[in-house]
N, C-alpha and C positions, 0 to 999 in steps of 0.2 A: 685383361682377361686372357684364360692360356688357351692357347689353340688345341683344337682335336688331336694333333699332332703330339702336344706334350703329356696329356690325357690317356693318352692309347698305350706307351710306353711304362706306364706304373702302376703298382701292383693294386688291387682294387681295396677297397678299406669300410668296412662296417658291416652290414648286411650281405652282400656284393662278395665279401670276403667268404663267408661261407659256401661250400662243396658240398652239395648234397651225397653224391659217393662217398666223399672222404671220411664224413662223420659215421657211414654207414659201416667200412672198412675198421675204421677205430673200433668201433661197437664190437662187431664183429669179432676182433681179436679180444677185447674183453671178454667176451663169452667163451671162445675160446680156452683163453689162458683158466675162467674161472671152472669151466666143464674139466683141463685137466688136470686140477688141482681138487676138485670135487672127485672126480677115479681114482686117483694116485692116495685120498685119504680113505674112501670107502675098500680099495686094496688093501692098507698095511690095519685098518681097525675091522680085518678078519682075518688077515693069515697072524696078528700075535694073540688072540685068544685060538685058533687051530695051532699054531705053534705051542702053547702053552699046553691044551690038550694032547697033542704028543707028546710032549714031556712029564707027562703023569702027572699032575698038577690039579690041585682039590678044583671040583667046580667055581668054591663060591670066591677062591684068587682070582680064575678063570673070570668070573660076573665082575668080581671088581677091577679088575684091569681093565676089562672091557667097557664099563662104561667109564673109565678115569678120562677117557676123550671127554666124552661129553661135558664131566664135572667140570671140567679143565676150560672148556671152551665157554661155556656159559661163566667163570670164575672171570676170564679174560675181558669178558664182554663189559662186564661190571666195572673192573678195575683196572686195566689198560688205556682207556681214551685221554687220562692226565699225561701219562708219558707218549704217547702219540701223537697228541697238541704240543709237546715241550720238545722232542725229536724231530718229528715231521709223519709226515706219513710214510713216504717214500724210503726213509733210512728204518724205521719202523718195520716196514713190509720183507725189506733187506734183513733184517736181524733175524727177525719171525722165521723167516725160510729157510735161513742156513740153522738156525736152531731145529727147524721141524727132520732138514736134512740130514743134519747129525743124527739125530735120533731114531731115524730112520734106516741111515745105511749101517746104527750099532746096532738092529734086530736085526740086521744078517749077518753082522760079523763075530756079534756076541753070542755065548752060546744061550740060550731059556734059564739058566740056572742064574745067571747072570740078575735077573729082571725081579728074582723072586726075594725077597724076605725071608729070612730065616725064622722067623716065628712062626710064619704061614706053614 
């Protein structure tokens, strides 16, 4: 039988093991990270329809650019989870954000002319 002594010395394991702060802390950055990523999309899906509108640009490109997020997001929701389960999540999430980033820092670097179709 181990004595008190060898009991006290190691790290505790099951139950025991959990931190009530720590999962709170985790939580907590989750909310975080998801509130600024939640700003950072509610930011750029008004300043590229207010960009667009500066650049003299018919309304109904202006309606359809704007809601191409949304079409886009619900398209993803549908048919993304095979390559997600086949990727991971984690390299998944990595892809997603350097792609969202891209696209992101080429509506300031690009000029509006840029974005639009020439049939439109």
């Amino acid at each position: 039988m181990a004595s008190d002594q060898d009991i006290e010395g190691k790290e505790p394991v099951g139950p025991e093991a959990a931190r009530p702060g720590g999962s709170i802390a985790t939580l907590g950055a989750i909310v975080a990270g998801a509130l600024v990523l939640q700003i950072a999309g509610t930011l750029i899906n008004t300043l590229v329809p207010l960009s667009l509108a500066l650049a003299k640009q018919s309304p109904l490109l202006i309606g359809v650019v704007g809601s191409a997020y949304s079409v886009g997001f619900l398209w993803g929701c549908f048919k993304l989870p095979p390559l997600i389960r086949r990727i991971g999540h984690i390299r998944a999430f990595a892809v997603f954000a350097s792609l969202q980033t891209m696209a992101t820092i080429s509506v300031a670097l690009l000029p509006a002319e840029t974005w639009v179709l020439p049939s439109w």
